[in-house]
N, CA, C and O of each residue as an XYZ file, in Angstrom:
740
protein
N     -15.120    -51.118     -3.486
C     -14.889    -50.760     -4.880
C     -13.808    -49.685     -4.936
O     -13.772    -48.699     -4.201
N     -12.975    -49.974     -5.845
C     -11.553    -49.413     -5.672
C     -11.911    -47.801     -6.845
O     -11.866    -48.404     -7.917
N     -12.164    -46.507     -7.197
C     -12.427    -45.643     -8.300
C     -11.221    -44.661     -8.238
O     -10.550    -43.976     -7.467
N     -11.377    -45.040     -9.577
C      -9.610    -44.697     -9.802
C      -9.810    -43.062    -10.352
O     -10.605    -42.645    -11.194
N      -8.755    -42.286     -9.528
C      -8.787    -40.604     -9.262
C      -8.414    -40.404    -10.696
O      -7.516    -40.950    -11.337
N      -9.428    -39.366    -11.123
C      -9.129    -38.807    -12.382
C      -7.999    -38.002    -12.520
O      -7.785    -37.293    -11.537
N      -7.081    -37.880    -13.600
C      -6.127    -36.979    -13.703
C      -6.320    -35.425    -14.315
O      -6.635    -35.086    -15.456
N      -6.050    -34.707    -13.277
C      -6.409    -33.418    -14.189
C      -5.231    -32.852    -14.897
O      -4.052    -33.066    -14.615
N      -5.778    -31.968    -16.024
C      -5.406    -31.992    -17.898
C      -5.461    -30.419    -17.374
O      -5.968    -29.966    -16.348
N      -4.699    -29.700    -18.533
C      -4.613    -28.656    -19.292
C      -6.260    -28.390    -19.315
O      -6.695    -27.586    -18.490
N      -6.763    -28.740    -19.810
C      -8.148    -28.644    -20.425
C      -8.726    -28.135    -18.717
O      -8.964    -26.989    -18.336
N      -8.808    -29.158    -18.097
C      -9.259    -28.353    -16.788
C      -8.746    -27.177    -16.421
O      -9.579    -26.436    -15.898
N      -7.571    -26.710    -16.519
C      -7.230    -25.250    -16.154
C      -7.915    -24.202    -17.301
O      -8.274    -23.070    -16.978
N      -8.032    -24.660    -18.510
C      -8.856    -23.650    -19.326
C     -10.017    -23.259    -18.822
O     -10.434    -22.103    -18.892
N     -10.717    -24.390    -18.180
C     -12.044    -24.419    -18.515
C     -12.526    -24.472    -16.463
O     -13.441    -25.011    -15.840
N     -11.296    -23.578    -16.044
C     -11.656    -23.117    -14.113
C     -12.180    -21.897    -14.586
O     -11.919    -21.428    -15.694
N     -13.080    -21.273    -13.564
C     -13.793    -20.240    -12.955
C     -12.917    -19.205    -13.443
O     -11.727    -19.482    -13.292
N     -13.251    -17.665    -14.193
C     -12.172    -16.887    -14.560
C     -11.582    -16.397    -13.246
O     -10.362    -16.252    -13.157
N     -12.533    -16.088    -12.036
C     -12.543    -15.758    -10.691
C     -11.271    -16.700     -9.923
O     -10.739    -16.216     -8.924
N     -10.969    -17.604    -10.266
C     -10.312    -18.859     -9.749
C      -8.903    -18.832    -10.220
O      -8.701    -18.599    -11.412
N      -7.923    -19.041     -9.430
C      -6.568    -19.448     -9.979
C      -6.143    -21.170    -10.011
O      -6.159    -21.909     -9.027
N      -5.772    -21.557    -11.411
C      -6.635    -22.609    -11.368
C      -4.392    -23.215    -11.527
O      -3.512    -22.668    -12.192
N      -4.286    -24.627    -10.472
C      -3.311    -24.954    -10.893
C      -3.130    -26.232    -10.731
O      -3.951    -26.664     -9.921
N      -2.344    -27.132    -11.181
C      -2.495    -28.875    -11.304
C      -1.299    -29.263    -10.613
O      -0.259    -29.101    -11.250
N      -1.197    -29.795     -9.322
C      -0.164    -29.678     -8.694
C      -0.755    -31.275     -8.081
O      -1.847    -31.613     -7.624
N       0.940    -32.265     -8.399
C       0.621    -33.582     -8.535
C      -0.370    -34.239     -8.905
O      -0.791    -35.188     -8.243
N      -0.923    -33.838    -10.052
C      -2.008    -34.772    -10.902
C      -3.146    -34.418    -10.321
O      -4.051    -35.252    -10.349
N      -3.424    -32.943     -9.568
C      -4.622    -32.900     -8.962
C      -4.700    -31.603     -9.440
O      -3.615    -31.046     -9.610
N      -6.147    -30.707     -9.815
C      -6.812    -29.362    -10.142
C      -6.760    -28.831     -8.384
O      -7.061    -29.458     -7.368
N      -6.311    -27.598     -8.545
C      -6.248    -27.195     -7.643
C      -6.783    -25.484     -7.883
O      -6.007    -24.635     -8.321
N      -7.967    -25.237     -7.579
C      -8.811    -24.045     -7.526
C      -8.352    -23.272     -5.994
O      -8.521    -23.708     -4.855
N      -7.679    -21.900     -6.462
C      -7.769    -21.063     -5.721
C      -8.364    -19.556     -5.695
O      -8.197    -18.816     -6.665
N      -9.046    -19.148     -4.574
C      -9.708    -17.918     -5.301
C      -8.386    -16.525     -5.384
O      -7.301    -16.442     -4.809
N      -8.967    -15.735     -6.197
C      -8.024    -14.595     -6.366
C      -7.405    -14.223     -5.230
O      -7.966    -14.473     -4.163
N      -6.230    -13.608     -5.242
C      -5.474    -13.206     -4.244
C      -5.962    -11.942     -3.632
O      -6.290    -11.038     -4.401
N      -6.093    -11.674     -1.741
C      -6.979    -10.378     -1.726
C      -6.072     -9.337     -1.541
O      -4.874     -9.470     -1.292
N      -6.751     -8.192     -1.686
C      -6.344     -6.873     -1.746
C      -4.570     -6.872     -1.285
O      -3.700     -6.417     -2.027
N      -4.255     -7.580      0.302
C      -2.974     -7.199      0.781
C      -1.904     -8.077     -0.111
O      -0.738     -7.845     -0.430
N      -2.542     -8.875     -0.305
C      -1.418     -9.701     -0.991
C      -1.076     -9.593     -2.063
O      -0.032     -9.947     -2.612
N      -2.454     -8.798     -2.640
C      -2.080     -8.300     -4.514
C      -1.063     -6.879     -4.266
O      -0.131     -6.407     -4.917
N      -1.623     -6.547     -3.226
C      -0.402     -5.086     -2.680
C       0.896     -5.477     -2.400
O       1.784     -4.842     -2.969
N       1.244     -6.475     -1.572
C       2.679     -6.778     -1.347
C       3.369     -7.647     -2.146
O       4.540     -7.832     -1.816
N       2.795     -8.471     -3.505
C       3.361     -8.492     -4.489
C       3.517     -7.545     -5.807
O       4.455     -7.638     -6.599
N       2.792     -6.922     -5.875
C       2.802     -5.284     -6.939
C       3.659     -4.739     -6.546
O       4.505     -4.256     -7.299
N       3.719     -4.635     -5.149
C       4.645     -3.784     -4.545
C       6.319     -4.246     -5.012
O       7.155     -3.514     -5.541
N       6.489     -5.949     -4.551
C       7.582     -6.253     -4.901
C       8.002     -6.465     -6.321
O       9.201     -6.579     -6.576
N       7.254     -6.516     -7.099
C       7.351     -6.835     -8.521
C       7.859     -5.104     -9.063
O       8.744     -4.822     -9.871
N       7.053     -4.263     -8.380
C       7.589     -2.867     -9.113
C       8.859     -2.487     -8.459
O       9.183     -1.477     -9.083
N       9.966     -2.753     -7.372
C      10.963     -2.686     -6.383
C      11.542     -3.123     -7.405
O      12.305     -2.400     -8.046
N      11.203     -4.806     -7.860
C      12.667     -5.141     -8.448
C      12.757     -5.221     -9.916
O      13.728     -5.771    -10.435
N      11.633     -4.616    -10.748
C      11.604     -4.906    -11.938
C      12.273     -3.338    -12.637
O      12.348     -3.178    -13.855
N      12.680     -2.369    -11.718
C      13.519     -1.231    -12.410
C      15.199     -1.827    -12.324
O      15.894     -1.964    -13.331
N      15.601     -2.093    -11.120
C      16.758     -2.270    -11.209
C      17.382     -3.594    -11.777
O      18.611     -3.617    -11.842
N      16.684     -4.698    -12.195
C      16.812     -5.448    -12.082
C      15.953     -6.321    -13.687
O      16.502     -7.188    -14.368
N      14.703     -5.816    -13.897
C      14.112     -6.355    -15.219
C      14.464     -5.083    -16.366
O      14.233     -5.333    -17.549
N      14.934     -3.943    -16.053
C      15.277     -2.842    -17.022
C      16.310     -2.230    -16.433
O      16.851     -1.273    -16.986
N      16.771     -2.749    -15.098
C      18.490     -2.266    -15.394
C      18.490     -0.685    -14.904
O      19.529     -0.028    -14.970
N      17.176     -0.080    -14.375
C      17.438      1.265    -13.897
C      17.948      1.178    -12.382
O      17.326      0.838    -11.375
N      18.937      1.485    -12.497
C      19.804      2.149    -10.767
C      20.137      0.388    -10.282
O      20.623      0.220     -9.163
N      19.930     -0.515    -10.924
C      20.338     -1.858    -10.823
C      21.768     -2.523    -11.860
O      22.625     -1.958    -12.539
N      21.489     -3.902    -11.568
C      22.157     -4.078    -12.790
C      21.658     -5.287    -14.033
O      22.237     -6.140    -14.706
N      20.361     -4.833    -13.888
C      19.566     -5.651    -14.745
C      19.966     -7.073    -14.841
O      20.358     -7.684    -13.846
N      19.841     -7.837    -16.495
C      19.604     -8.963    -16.593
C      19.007     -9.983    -16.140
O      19.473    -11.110    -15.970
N      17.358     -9.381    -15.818
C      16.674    -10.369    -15.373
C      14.886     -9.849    -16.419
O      14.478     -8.844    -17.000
N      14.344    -11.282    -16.122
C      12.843    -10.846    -16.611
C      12.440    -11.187    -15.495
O      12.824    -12.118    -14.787
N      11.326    -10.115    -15.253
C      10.856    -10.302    -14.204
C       9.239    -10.384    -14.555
O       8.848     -9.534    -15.355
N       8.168    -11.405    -13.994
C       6.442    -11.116    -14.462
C       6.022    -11.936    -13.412
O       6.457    -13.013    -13.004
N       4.971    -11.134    -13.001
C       3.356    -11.368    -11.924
C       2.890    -12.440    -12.700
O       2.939    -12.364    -13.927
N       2.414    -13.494    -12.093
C       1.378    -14.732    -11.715
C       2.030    -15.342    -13.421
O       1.145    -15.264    -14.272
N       2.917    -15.706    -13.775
C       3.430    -16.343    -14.859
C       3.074    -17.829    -14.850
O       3.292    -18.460    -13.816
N       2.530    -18.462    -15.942
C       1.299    -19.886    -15.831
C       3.180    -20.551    -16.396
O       3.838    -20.198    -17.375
N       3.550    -21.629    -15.245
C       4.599    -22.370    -15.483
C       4.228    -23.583    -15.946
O       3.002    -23.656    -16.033
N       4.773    -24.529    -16.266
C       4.470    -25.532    -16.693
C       5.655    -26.326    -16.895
O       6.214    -26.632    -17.948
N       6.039    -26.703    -15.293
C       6.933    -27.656    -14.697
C       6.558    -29.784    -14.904
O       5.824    -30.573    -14.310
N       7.563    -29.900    -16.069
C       6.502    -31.305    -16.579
C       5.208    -31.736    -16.220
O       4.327    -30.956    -16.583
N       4.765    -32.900    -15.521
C       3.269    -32.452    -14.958
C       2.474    -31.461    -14.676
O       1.266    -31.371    -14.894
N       3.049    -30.860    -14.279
C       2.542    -29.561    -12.981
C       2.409    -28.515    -13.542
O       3.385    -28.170    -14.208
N       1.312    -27.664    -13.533
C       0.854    -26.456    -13.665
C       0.664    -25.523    -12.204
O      -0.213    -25.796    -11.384
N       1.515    -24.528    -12.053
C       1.508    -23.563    -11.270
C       1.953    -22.289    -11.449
O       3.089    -22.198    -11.913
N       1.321    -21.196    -11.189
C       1.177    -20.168    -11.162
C       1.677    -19.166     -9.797
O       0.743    -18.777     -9.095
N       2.633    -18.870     -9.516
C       3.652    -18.392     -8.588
C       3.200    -16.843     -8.520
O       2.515    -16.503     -9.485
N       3.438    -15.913     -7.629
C       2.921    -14.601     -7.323
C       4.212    -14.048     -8.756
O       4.149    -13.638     -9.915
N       4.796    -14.229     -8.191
C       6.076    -13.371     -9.183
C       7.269    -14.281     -9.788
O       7.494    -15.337     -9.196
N       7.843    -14.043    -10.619
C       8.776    -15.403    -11.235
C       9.645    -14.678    -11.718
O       9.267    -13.564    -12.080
N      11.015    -15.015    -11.888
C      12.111    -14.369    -12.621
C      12.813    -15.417    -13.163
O      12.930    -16.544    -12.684
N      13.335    -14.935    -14.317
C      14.382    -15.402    -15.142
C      15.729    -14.648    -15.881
O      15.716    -13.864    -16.829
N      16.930    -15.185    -15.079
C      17.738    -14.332    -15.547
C      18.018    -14.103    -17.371
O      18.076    -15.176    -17.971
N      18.156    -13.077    -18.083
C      17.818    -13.017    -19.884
C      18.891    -14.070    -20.381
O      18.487    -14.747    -21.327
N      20.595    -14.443    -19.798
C      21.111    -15.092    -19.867
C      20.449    -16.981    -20.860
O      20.962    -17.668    -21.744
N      19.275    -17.091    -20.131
C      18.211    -18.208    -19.743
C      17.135    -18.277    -20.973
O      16.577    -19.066    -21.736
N      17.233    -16.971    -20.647
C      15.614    -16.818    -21.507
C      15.909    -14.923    -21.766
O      15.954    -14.042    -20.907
N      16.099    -14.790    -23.578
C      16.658    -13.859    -23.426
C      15.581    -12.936    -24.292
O      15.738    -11.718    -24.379
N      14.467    -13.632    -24.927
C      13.316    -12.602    -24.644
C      12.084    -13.274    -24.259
O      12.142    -14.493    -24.095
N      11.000    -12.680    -24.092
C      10.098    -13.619    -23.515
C       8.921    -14.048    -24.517
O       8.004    -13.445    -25.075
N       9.245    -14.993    -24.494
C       7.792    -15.952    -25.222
C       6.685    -15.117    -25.844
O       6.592    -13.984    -25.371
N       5.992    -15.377    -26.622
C       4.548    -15.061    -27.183
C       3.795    -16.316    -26.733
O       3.095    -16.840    -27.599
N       3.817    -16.796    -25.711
C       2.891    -17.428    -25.705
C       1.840    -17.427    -24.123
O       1.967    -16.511    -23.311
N       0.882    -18.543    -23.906
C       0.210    -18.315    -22.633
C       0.516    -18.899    -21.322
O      -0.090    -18.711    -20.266
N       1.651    -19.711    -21.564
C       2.501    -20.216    -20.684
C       3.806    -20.343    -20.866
O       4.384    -19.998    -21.896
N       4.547    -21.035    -19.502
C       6.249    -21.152    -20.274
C       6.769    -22.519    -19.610
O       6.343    -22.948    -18.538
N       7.666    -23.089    -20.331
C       7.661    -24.405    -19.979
C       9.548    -24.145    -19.441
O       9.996    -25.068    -18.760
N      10.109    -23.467    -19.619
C      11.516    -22.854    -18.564
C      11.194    -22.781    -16.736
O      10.296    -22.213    -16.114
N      12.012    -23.370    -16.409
C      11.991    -23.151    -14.703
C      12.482    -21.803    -14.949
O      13.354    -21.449    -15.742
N      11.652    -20.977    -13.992
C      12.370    -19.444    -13.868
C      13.676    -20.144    -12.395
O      13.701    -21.133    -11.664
N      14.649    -18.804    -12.638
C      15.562    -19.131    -11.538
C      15.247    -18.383    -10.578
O      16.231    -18.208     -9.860
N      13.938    -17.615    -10.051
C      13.580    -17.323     -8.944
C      12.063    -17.616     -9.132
O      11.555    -17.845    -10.230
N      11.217    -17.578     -7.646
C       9.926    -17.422     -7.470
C       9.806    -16.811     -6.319
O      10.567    -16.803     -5.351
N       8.860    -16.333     -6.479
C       8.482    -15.548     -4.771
C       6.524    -16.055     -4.989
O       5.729    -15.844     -5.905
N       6.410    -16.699     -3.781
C       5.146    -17.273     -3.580
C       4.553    -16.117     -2.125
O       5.236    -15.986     -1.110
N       3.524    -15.569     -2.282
C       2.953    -14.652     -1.117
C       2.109    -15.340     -0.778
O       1.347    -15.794     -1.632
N       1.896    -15.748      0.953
C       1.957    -16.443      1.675
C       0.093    -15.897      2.240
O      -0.019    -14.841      2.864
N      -1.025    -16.646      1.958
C      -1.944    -16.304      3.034
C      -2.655    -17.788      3.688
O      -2.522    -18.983      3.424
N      -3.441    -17.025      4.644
C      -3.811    -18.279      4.748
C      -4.407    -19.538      4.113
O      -4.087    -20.721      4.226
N      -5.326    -18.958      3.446
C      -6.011    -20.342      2.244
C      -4.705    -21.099      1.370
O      -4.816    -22.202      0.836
N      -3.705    -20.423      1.353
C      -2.528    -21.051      0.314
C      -1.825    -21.542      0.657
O      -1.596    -22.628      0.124
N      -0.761    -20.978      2.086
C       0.507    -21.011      3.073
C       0.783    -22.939      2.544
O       1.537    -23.540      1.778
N      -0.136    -23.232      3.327
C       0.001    -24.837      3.390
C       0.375    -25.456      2.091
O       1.335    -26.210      2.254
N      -0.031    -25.410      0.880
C       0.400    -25.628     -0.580
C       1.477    -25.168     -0.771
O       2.423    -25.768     -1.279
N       1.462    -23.796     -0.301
C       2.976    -23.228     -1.102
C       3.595    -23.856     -0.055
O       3.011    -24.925     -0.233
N       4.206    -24.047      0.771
C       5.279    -24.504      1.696
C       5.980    -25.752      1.309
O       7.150    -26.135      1.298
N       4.861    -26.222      1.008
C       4.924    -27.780      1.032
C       5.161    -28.521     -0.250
O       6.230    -29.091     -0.468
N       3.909    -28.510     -1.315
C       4.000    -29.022     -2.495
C       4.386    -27.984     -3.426
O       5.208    -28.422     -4.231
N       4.152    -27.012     -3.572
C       4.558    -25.870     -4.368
C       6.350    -25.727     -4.453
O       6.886    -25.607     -5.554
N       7.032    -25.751     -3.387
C       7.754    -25.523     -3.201
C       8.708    -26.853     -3.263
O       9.929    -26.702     -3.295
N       8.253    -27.863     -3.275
C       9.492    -29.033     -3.332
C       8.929    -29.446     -5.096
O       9.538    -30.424     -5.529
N       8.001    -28.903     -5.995
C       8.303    -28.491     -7.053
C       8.916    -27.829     -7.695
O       9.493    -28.139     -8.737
N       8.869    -26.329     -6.919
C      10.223    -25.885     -7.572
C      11.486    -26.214     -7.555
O      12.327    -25.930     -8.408
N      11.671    -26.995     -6.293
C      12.942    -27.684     -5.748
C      13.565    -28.797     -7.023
O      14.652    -28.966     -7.576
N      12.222    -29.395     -7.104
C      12.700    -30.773     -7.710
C      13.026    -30.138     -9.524
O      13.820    -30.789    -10.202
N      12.396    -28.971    -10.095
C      12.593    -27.932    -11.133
C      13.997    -27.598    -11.650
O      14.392    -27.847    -12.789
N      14.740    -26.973    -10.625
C      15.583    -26.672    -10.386
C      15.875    -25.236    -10.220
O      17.026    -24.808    -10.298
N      14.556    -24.268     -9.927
C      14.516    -23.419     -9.411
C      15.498    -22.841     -8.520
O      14.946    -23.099     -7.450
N      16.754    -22.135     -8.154
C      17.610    -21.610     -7.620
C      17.358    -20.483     -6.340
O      18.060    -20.088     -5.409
N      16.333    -20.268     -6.692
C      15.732    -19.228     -5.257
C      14.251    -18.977     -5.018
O      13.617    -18.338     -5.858
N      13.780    -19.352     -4.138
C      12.648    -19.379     -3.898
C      12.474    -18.043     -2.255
O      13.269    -17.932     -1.322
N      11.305    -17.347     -2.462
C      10.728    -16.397     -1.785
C       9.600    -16.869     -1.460
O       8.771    -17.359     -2.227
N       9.477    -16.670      0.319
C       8.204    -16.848      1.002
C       7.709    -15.794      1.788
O       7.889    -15.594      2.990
N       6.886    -14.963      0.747
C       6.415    -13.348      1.983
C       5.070    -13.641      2.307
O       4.174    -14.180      1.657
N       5.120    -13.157      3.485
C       3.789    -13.370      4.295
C       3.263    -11.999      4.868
O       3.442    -11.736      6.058
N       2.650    -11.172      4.069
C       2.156     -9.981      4.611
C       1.402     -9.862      5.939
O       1.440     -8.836      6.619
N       0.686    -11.006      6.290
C       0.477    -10.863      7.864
C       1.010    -11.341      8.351
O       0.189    -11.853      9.112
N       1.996    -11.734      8.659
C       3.419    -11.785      9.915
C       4.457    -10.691      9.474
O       5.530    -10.615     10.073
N       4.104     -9.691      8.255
C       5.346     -9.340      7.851
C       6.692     -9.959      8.049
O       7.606     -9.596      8.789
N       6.603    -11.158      7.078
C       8.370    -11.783      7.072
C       8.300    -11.877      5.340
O       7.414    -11.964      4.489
N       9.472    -11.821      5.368
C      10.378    -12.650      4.172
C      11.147    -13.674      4.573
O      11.935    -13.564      5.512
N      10.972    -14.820      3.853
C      11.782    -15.713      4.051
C      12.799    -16.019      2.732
O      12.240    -16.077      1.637
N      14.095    -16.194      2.774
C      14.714    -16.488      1.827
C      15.677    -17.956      1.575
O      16.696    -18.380      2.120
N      14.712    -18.523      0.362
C      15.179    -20.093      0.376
C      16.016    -19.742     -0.618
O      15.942    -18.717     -1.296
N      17.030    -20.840     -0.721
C      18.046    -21.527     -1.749
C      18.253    -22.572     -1.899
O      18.532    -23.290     -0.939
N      18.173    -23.176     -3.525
C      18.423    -24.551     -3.843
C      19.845    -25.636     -3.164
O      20.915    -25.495     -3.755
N      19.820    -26.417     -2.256
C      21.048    -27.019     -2.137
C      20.983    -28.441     -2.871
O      20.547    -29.402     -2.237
N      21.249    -28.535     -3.698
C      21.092    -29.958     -3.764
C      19.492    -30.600     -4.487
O      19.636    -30.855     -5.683
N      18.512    -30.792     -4.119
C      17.255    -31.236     -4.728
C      16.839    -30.789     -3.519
O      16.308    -31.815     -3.094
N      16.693    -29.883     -2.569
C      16.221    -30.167     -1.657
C      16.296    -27.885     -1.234
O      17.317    -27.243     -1.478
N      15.362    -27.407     -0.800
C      16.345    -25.506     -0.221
C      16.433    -25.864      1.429
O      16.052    -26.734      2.212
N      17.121    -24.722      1.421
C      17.550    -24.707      2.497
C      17.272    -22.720      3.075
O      17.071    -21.717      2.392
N      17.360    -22.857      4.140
C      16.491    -20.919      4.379
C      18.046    -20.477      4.775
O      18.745    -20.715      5.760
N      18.298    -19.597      3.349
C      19.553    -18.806      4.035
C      19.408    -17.159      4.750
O      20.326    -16.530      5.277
N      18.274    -16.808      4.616
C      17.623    -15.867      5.387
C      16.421    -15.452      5.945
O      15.446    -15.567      5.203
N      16.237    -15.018      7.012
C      14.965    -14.599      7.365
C      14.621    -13.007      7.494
O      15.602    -12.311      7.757
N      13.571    -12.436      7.371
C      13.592    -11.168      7.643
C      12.722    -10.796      7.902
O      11.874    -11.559      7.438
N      11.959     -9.490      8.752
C      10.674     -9.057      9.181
C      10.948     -7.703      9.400
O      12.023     -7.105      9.463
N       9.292     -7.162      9.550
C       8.752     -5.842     10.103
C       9.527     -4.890      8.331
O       9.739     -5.326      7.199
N       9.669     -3.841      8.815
C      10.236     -2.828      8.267
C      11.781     -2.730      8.132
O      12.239     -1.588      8.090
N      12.844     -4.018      8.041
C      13.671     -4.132      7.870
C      14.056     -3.719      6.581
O      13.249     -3.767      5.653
N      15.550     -3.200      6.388
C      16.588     -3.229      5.232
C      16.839     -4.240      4.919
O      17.478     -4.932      5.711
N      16.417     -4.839      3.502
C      17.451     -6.346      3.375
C      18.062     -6.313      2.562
O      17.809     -5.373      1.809
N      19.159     -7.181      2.159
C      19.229     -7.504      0.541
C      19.569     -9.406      0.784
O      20.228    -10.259      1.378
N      18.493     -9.119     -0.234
C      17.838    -10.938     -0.352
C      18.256    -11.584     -1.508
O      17.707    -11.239     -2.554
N      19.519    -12.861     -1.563
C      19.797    -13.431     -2.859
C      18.420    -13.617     -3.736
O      17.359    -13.854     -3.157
N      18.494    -13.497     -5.158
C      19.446    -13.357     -6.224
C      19.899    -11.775     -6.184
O      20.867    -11.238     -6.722
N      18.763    -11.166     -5.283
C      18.833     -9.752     -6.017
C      19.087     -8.564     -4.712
O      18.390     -7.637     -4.299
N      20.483     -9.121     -4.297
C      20.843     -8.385     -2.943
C      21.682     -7.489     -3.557
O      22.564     -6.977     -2.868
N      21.582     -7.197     -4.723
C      22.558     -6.076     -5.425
C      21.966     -4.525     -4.961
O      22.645     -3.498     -4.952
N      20.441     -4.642     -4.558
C      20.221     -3.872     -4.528
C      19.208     -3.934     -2.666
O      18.830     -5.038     -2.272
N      18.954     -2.780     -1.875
C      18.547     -2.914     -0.672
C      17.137     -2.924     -0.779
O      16.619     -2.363     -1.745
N      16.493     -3.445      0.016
C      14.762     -4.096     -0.147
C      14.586     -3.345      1.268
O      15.269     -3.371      2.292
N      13.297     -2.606      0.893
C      12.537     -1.993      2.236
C      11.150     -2.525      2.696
O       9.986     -2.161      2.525
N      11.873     -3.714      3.464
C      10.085     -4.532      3.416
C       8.829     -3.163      4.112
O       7.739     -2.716      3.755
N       9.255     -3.057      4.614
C       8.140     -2.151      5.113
C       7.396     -1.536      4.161
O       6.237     -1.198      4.403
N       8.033     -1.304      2.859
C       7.024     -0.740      1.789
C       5.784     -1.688      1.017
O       4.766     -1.342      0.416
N       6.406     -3.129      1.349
C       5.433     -4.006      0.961
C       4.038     -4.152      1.816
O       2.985     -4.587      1.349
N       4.274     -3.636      3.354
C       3.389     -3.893      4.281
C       2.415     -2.306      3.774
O       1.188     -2.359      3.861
N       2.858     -1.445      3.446
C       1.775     -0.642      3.300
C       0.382     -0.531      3.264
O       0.119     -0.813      2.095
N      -0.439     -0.343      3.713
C      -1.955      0.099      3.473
C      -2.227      1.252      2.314
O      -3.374      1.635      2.082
């Protein structure tokens, strides 16, 4: 007997666990639990780095929005990314609403184990196929950054980086990144 896979709806992401990050990635509900302590640290961390110089333009050169766990809504697909940017150019104020249906032109996805495998894989050749322009892969326990770029329908890694390195990482190499502050305790 052949039972044909239900499609999950909007309605299912309302109605996930408040505890749960709830996202629909290829026609499937995809329940993840909250992000823990290090990973909510090394994205806070990066979200407050680049949202002075860069989402308000202090000691940067602004023109960007920058927001934590932003509910996207990439045609089918519902996903929820650690951090998302959009240059104001794009999107020049931000929505009143509870989602956004704009590809941001960056994402940074933080990397643990329960997730790694999603984001690498399907997460990420969504944003690809989006047209997402830069994609970020930090992994607080290996301490790396990885830095993807759109070529084509397809990224490609134009940088790598680890430990307590200086970087500056496209879109936003205007300004120098101290990973080591993300690894903090």
């Amino acid at each position: 007997m052949n039972v044909a896979k239900k499609i999950a709806t909007y309605e299912d992401v309302l109605n996930a666990p408040e505890h749960k990050v709830a996202e629909i990635i290829r026609g499937t509900l995809s329940l993840m639990p909250r992000p823990r302590l290090l990973h909510a640290r090394a994205s806070s961390s990066l979200g407050s780095h680049l949202g002075g110089p860069f989402d308000r333009g202090n000691g940067g050169p602004g023109g960007w929005v920058i927001l934590d766990e932003p509910e996207l809504h990439l045609g089918e697909d519902i996903l929820v990314p650690d951090l998302a940017g959009w240059r104001r150019t794009r999107m020049p104020e931000i929505p009143d609403a509870p989602f956004c249906t704009l590809a941001p032109d960056w994402v940074c996805e933080v990397l643990s184990p329960s997730t790694e495998q999603i984001d690498r894989t399907e997460k990420v050749a969504i944003y690809a196929a989006s047209g997402v322009a830069h994609a970020w892969l930090l992994a607080p326990n290996l301490r790396t950054l990885e830095v993807l770029e759109l070529d084509g329908h397809t990224y490609r890694i134009i940088s790598t980086h680890k430990n307590d390195e200086q970087v500056r990482a496209r879109p936003f190499d205007a300004v120098p990144l101290e990973l080591g502050a993300l690894w903090q305790r």
